[in-house]
N, C-alpha and C positions, 0 to 999 in steps of 0.2 A: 095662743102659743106664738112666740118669735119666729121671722122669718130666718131658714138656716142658714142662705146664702147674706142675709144684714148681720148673722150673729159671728157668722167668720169674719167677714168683713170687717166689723166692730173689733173684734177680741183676736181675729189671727187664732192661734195656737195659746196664747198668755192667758188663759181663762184656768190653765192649769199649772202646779209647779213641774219645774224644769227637773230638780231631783226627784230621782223617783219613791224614794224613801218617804219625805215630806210628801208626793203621791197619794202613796196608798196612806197616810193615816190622815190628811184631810177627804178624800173624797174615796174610801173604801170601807163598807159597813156588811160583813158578812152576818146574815141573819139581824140585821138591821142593829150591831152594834158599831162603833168607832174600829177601826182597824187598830189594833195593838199587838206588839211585840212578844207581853206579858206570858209566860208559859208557852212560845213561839218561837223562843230567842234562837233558835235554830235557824228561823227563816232569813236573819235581820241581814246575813251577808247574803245568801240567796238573791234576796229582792235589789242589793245594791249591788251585785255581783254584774260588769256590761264586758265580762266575755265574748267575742265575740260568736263560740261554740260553748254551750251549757249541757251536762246531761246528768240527770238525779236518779240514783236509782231507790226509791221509796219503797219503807213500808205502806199499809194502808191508813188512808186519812188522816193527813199531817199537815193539810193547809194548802199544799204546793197548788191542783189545779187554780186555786183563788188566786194565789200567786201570779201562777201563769198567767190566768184570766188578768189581771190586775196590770200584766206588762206589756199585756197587748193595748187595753186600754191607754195606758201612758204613751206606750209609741206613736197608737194615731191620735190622741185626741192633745199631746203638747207636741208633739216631734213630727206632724201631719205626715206619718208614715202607714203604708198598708200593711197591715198585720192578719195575718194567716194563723187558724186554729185549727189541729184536724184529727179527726179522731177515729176509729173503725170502720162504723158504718153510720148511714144516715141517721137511721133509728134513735142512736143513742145521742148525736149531736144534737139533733132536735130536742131530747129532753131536755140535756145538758144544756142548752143553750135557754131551751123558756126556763129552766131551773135556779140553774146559776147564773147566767151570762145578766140576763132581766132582770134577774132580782138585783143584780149588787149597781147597775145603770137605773133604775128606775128609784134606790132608796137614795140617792144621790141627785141634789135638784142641780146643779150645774152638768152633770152628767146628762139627768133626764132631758135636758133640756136642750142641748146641743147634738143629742143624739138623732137621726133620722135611719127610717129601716126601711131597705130594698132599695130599687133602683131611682134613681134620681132624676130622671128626665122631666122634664116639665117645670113646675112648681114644686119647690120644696115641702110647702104646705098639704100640698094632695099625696104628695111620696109618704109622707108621715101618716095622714088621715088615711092611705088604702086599710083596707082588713087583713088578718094577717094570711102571709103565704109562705111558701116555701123559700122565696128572696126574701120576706122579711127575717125568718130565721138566718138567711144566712149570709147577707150580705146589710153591715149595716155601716154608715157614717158618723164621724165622731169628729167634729170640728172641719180641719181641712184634711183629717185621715181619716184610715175605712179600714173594717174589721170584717174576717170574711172567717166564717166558721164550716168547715166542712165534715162529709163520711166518707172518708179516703176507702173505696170500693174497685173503681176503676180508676185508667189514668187520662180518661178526660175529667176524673176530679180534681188529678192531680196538675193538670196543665190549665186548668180554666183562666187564672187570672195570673200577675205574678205579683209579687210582694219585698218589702223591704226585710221582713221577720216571719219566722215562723217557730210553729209549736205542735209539737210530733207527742200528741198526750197517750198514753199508753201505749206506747212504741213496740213493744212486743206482741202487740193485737197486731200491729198496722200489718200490709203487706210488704215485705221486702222490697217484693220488684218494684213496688211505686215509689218508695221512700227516695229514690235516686231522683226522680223524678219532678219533686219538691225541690230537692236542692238548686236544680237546674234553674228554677221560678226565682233563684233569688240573684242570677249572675249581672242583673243589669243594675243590683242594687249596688250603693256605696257602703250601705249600713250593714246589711247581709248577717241578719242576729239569729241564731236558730237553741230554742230552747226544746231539750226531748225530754221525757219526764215517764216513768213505769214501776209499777210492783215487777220484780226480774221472776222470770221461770226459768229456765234453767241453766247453768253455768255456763261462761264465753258465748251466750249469745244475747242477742239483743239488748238491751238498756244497760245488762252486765259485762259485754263485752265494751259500749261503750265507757263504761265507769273505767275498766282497767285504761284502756287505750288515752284515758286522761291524767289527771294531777292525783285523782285519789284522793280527797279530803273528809276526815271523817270528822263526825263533832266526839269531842273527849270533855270530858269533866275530871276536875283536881278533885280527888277525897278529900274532906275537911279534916282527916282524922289522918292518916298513912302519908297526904299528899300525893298520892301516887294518882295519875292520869289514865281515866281510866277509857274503853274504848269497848262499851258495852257489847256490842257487834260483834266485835271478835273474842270479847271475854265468852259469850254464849256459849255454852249454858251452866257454865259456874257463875253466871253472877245470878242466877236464880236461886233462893234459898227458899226450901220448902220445908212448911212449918215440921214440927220432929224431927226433920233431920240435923243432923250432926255437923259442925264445922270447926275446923279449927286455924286459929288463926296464923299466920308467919308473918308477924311485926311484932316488936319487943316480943315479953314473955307469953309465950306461946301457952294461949288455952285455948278449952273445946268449948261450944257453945250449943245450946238445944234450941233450935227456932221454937219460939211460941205462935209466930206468925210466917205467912207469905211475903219474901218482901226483894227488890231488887237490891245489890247489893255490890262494894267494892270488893272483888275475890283473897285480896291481898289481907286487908283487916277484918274484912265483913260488917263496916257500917253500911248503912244506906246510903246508894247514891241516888239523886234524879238532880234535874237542871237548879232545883229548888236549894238544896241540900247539900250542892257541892261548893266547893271557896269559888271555883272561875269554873267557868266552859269555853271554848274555840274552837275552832275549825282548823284541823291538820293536817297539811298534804304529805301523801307520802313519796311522789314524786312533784315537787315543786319545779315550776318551770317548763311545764308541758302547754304545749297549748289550748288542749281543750281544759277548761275548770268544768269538773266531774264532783258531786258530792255521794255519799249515804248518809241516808236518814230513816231513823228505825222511830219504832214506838214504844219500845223500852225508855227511852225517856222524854217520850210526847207529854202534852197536857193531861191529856187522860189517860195513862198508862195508869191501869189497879192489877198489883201484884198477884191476888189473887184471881182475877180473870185470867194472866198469863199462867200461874199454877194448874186451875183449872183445865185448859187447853193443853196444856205440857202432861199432865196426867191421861187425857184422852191419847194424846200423840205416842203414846208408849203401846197401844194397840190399833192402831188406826194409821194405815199411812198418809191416807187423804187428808186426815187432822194435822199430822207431820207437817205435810206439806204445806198447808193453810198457815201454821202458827210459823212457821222460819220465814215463809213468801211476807204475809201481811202485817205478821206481829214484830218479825227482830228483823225484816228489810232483806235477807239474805237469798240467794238463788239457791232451788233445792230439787234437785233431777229426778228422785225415785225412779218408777218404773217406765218414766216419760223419756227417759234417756238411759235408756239399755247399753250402750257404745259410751261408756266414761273412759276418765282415765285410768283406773284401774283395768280396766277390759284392754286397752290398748298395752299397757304396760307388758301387760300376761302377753301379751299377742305379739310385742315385738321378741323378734331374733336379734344377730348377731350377724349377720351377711350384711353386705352393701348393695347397692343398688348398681344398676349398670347392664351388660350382656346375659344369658343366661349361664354366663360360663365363672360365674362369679360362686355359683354353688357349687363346685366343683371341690371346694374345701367341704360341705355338707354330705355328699355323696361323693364317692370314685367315681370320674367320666365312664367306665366300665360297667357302671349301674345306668349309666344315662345315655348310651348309645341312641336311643329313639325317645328323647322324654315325651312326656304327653305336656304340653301346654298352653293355658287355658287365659284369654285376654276377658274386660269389660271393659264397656267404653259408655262411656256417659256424654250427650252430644249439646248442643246449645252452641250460642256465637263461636265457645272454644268447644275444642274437645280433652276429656279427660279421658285417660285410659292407662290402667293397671293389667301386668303382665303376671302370671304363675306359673309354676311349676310342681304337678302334684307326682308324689314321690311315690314308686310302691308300696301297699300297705304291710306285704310281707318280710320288708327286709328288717336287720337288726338294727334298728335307729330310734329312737325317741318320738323324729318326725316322719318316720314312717304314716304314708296317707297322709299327710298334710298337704293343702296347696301353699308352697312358699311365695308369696309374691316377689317378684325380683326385680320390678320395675314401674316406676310410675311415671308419668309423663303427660304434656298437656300441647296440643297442636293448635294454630292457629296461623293466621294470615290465608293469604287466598290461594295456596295448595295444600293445605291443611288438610281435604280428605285425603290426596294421593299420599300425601307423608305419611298418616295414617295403616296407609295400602302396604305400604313401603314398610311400613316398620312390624306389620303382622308377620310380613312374608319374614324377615329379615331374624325375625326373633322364631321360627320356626313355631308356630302359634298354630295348636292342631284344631281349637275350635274357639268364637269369640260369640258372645252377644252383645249387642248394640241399642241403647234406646232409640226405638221406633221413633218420637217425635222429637223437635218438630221437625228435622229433618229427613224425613219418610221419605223421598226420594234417593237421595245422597246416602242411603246406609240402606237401600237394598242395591244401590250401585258397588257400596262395598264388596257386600254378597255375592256380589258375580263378579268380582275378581278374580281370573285363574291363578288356581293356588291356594285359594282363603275359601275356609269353611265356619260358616255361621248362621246367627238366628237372630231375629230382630224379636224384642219385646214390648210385649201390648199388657197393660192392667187392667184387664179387662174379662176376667175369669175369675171366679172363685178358685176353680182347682187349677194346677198347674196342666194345661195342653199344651202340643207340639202341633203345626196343623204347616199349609205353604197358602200364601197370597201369589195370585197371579200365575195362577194355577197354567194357563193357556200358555206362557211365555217358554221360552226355551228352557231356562232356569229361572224355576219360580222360585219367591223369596219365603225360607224357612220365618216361621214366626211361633213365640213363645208365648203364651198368654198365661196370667196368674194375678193373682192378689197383691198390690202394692204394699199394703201393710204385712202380709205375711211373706213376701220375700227379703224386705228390710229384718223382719224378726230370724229369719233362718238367717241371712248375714251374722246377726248380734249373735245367735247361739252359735256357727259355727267359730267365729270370733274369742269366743266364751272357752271351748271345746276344746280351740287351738287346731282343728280341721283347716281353716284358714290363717296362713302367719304373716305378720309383715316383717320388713328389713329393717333394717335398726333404726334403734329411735333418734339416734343423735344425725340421721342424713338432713339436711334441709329439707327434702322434699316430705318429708317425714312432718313436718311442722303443720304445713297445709291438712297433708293427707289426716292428721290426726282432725284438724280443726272442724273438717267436715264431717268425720265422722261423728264425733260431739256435735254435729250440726242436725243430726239426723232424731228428731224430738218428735215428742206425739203429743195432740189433742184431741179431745172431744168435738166430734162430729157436731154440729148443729142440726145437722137434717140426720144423718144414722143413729146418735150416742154413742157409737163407737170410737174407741181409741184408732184413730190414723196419724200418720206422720205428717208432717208440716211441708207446705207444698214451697217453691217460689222462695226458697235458702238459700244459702251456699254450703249446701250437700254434695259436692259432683261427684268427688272423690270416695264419699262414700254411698251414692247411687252406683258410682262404677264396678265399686269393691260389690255391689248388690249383683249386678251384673254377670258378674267370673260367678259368684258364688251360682247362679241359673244354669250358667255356660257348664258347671260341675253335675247339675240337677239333669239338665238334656242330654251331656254326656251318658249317664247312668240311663237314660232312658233309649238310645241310639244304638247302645252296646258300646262304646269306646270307655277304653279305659286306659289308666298307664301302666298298665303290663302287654306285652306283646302277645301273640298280634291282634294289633288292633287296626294294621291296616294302614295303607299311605293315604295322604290328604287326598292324592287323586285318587287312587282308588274307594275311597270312601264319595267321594263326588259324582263318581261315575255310577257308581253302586245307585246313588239318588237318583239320577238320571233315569235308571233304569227302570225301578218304581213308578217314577214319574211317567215314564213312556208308556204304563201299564194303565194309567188311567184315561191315558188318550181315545 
C-alpha cells in the first residue's frame, strides 16, 4: 500500500475531477455499479447544484444520502476541504458509515487508495494498518482533505472539530439546540457549504420549514399527451388512479374511463406520467432568486415507484392513520401532522378573535368596563435567554356573551436584555395580573425572585408529576415559593383542547405578533419516547410562545384549585398573599 503522505505529494488534490458531476460517475459505484443518472434524472441538478445553503426535503430512498455522501467525498478528496456528516446519534452513524460511507470508498480503487482512517500521527502506514475504532469510523482522510462523520447527541459533538462543509442528514431527528452550533464550526471557512437533507414530519417545521424559507423547486414533468406540467406532489392524490374507479377526462372531448389497472397519472388527461413517459422533466422554483436552493423530491416518480404498492398503501391509509402518515411522509415527500400536531392551523384559526393586542383596556369593546371593574387576569411566562410571556383576561361565565369563560388573551410580549426580569416585574404589576405561572427552569432562582415581588402572586412549574399538585419550595423562607408540578405532555394537551374548546382565545390573527405566536404553537409536536413509547412533545424547539400559552392555561388550573375565580369576591392580590402567609405561619 502507498505512502499517504508520497500520494498527496505526488497527486495533490488532481487524482480526482474538479466537477463534481464528472465525480460521481467516474469514481462512484452504489452497490458496486457505475454511478448513473438513468431513472435518477432528479438528482443531476441536485449533484451540480454549489449553492452555497442546500435543503431537500425527501421522500424515502431516493439516492440523496449517496449524493450527500458522494459531495463530501469531492470536497475533501479534490478541493482538500474538511467535510462534516452528522447524523442523530452515534449508533446509527456507525452503521451508516461501515454501510455506505465503506462500501462506496473501498469499491473505488483510487478512493481506496488515498483514503487513510482515524488519526494521523506518526506514520501514515500504521494510521491505516490500526484495527478498527471508534476514530476510524469517524474521522477519516482523503487526499489532503478529511471527512469526519458524527452522532450529533451533545454539543461537544457538535464543537469537536471545525469544517469547510457540512451535512445535517435527517435534520428533523437532529436536535435543534445543537444545529446552531454546527453552523458556528463553519465561520472561519471561506467555502461554508451546508447541505441539510430529511423525510419532513410535520408542517413549518424542520427540513419543511427549511424547503419554504427557500426557492422552492419542484421537479414537473410535461404530459406527452395534454402537455400540461405536471407537479405530482401537489397533484396528490388525484394523480392516483385506482383500478375500477372512474375518471373523466377535461382535454378535448370529454370521456369517462374505468381503470383496468393501478397507475400514476396526469389529472388533466389521465395518461400515465413517470420520468420515463413524459416529453421533458425540470426543476421549478417557485420562488426564484431566494438564496437558499431548496428542492422536493417525492417517489411518485423515483425509479421504483410501482403503482400498485402506492394503491396498496392508499387503501390501508383510509383506516389507519399511522399508514396515512407513513405513505404522505415517505411515499409522496409531503409533511403530514395528524395527532402529532394537535395546535394546526385550523385550531388557531377557530381560536383567534377580533380584539388587538395592547393594554387590558382594549377589550373594553368585548365587554362593558362595568362588567370589568376587578378582572380576573391570568399571565404565562415561558423563560430561557428571552422571556416569553402572554397575558389574559378570563371573562365571567355567566354573562350574556358567546365568550363568556373564556380566557381572552390580550397580550404577548417577549423581554430581554439585562433588566429583563424587572421589566417582567413591571409589566405583571402594571397589567393588573391576579395570578401568573412561570417555567421553573432553567432559571430557578430568577422566577422565585419573581414570586416575592410585592404585588404579584404566582406559581412556578415543575414536570415532574403525573397528577397535577400545588405544593411551596422553601418552605422555611419568609415567603416560600408556590410550585405547580404535572405532566408535561398532558398540560400541552389540556392547552390544544382548551384551544379546541375556545376556553382559551387569542387576538387577531393579522397582529404581527400573532405570526410568531402561531409558529410556536405549530411548534408544539409529539414523538415516540424511545425509552417510555409514549407519545411526548419534542423538547429543545422554538415553542416559547406556545409553552407560555401552556402556562396561563395551569395559572387557570391552580386558580380553580385556590378558589380564585373571575367573579367577585375573590379577593385583593394582597389580601390573598397575606391569607398564604398565614397558612404558612401555621406550619411553622
Amino acid at each position: 500500500m502507498p505512502n499517504h503522505d508520497d500520494f498527496a505529494a505526488l497527486f495533490g488534490n488532481t487524482a480526482f475531477p474538479a466537477d463534481r458531476t464528472d465525480f460521481f460517475r467516474a469514481h462512484l459505484r452504489p452497490g458496486g455499479r457505475p454511478w448513473s443518472f438513468e431513472g435518477h434524472e432528479y438528482l443531476e441538478v441536485i449533484v451540480a447544484d454549489e449553492a452555497v445553503e442546500i435543503a431537500i426535503l425527501k421522500a424515502a430512498q431516493l439516492g440523496l444520502s449517496t449524493t450527500a455522501i458522494g459531495r463530501c467525498l469531492h470536497d475533501a478528496g479534490r478541493k482538500g476541504l474538511s467535510a462534516a456528516h452528522f447524523l442523530p446519534d452515534r449508533a446509527l452513524m456507525q452503521v451508516f458509515v461501515q454501510d455506505r460511507v465503506d462500501a462506496l470508498i473501498n469499491a473505488d480503487e483510487t478512493l481506496a487508495r488515498v483514503c487513510i482512517e482515524g488519526k494521523t500521527e506518526g506514520k501514515a502506514a500504521a494510521a491505516r494498518a490500526r484495527s478498527k475504532s471508534a476514530d476510524n469510523t469517524r474521522l477519516k482522510h482523503l487526499g489532503q482533505g478529511s471527512l469526519w462523520y458524527q452522532g450529533l447527541q451533545t454539543k461537544k459533538d457538535a464543537k469537536a472539530i471545525t469544517y469547510d462543509s457540512i451535512v445535517l442528514d435527517e435534520l428533523d431527528e437532529l436536535d435543534p439546540e445543537l444545529v446552531p452550533w454546527l453552523d458556528d464550526r463553519l465561520l472561519h471557512s471561506s467555502y461554508k457549504r451546508r447541505f441539510a437533507l430529511s423525510q419532513p414530519s410535520v408542517p413549518e417545521f424542520g427540513i419543511h420549514a427549511q424547503f419554504l424559507s427557500g426557492d422552492q423547486k419542484y421537479f414537473l414533468l410535461k404530459c406527452s399527451k395534454c402537455r400540461r406540467w405536471c407537479n405530482l406532489q401537489e397533484d396528490w392524490p388525484d394523480c392516483l388512479a385506482l383500478k375500477g374507479q372512474s375518471f373523466t377526462s377535461t382535454t378535448g372531448k370529454r370521456r369517462t374511463i374505468i381503470w383496468d389497472s393501478n397507475r400514476i397519472i396526469c389529472k388533466r388527461c389521465g395518461s400515465r406520467i413517470s420520468i420515463r413517459e413524459a416529453s421533458s422533466h425540470e426543476w421549478v422554483a417557485k420562488h426564484p432568486g431566494r438564496d437558499i436552493s431548496t428542492y422536493s423530491v417525492s417517489q411518485l416518480y423515483g425509479p421504483h415507484c410501482d403503482a400498485d404498492e402506492v394503491a396498496r398503501r392508499w387503501h390501508k391509509a383510509q383506516t389507519s392513520r399511522a399508514a396515512l402518515e407513513a405513505l404522505t411522509i415517505s411515499v409522496v415527500g409531503l409533511p403530514h401532522a395528524g395527532d402529532r400536531q394537535p395546535i394546526n392551523d385550523e385550531v388557531l384559526a377557530n381560536a383567534c378573535g377580533d380584539w388587538q393586542s395592547g393594554p387590558p383596556a382594549v377589550l373594553d369593546h368585548v365587554f362593558p368596563a362595568v362588567q370589568r371593574k376587578r378582572p380576573f387576569r391570568l399571565a404565562g411566562i415561558d423563560t430561557g435567554d428571552v422571556l416569553h410571556a402572554v397575558a389574559a383576561e378570563v371573562i365571567p361565565g355567566d354573562l350574556p356573551h358567546e365568550l363568556s369563560g373564556s380566557a381572552l388573551v390580550f397580550e404577548a410580549r417577549i423581554f430581554s436584555g439585562g433588566d429583563q426580569w424587572d421589566d417582567l416585574a413591571a409589566w405583571l404589576l402594571d397589567r393588573g395580573v391576579t395570578f401568573f405561572v412561570i417555567d421553573a427552569a432553567p432559571y430557578t432562582t430568577n422566577a422565585k425572585n419573581l414570586l416575592r415581588v410585592p404585588g404579584l402572586n404566582g406559581a412556578m412549574a415543575r414536570f415532574t408529576s403525573a397528577d397535577l399538585v400545588v405544593d411551596f419550595e422553601e418552605k422555611q423562607h419568609p415567603r416560600p415559593a408556590r410550585v405547580v408540578r404535572c405532566d408535561r405532555t398532558d398540560a400541552i394537551d389540556e392547552l390544544a383542547d382548551a384551544l379546541v374548546a375556545k376556553a382559551t382565545r387569542l387576538p387577531s390573527a393579522r397582529l404581527d405578533v400573532m405570526t410568531l405566536v402561531k409558529k410556536h404553537c405549530k411548534a408544539l409536536v409529539k414523538d415516540v419516547s424511545p425509552t417510555t413509547g409514549r407519545y411526548q412533545y419534542k423538547k429543545h424547539v422554538e415553542n416559547h410562545f406556545g409553552l407560555a400559552l401552556t402556562y396561563l392555561q395551569l395559572a387557570r388550573r391552580v386558580c380553580e384549585m385556590l378558589g380564585l375565580s373571575p367573579r367577585e369576591p375573590y379577593g385583593s392580590i394582597e389580601s390573598h398573599v397575606a391569607g398564604e402567609e398565614l397558612r404558612i405561619g401555621a406550619w411553622e
